[in-house]
N, C-alpha and C positions, 0 to 999 in steps of 0.2 A: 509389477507396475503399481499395485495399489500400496505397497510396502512402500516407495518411493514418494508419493501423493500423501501419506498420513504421516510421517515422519515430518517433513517442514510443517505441517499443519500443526501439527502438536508441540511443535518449538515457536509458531510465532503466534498461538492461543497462548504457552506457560508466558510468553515475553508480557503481553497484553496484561496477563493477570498480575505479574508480578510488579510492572509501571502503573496498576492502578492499586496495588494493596501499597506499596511504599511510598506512594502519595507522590512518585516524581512528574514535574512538570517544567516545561520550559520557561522564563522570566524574561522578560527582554527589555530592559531598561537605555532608557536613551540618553543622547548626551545631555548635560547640564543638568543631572538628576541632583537630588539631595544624596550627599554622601559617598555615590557611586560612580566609577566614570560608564563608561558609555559602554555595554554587552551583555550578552546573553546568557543565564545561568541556568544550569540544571539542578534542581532545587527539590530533596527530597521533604517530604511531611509539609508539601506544597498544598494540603486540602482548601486551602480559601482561595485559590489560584483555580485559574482554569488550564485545561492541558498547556493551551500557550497562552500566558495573558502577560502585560505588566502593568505595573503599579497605577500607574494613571488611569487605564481603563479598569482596574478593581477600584477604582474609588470613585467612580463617573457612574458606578455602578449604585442602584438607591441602598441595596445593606449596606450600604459604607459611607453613609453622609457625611463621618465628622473631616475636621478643618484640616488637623494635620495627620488626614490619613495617607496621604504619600508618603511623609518620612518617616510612620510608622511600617507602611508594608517593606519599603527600603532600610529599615531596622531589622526586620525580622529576615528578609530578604539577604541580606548581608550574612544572620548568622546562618541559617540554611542553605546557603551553596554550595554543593559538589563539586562543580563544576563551572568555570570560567571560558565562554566562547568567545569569537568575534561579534561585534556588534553587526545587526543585520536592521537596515530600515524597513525591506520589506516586510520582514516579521514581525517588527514595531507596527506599521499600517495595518497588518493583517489583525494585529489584536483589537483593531478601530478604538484607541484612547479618546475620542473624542466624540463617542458615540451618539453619546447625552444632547450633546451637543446639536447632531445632527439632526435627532429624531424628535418631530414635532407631534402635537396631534393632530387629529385628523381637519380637526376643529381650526388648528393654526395656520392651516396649509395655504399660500399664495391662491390658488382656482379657487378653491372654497371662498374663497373672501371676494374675490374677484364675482364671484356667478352671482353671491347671497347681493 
């Protein structure tokens, strides 16, 4: 029984290590992108990538201030794909591209202004 229990354990710890030493990650670029139409890649030597992120939210991100870093990541993005999936919005949302966006300081927050 414990021959049964180590065996998948030791196949989905090699799978772990091997998805993180070849740097694959998912990409999830949306419609209307630069360059690309609208889907999901699997992208090996993806190190600037997060497990799933796409390009909008790496450059919403402060390391990546400049102007046209969208249609840089989706340069680079293009040539590193493996793999071509269907486009998924939830996945899009989940990577939150609009982060920056959202998150205020504490300092700017509607109640804070409202109580000062």
């Amino acid at each position: 029984m414990k021959l049964l229990l180590q065996i998948p354990t030791v196949i989905v710890v090699l799978l772990i290590l091997t998805i993180w030493l070849a740097g694959l990650r998912l990409v999830v670029v949306p419609p209307g992108s630069y360059r690309l139409t609208a889907t999901t890649a699997l992208v090996f030597q993806g190190h600037g990538y997060r497990l799933l992120d796409s390009p909008q939210a790496m450059c919403n991100r402060p390391a990546h201030p400049t102007r046209d870093c969208d249609a840089i990541a989706t340069n680079k993005l293009a040539k590193t794909a493996l793999l071509r999936l269907p486009y998924s919005q939830w996945l899009y949302e989940y990577t939150e591209p609009d982060r920056s966006k959202q998150a205020k300081l504490i300092g700017e927050t509607p109640l804070r202004s409202s109580i000062e």
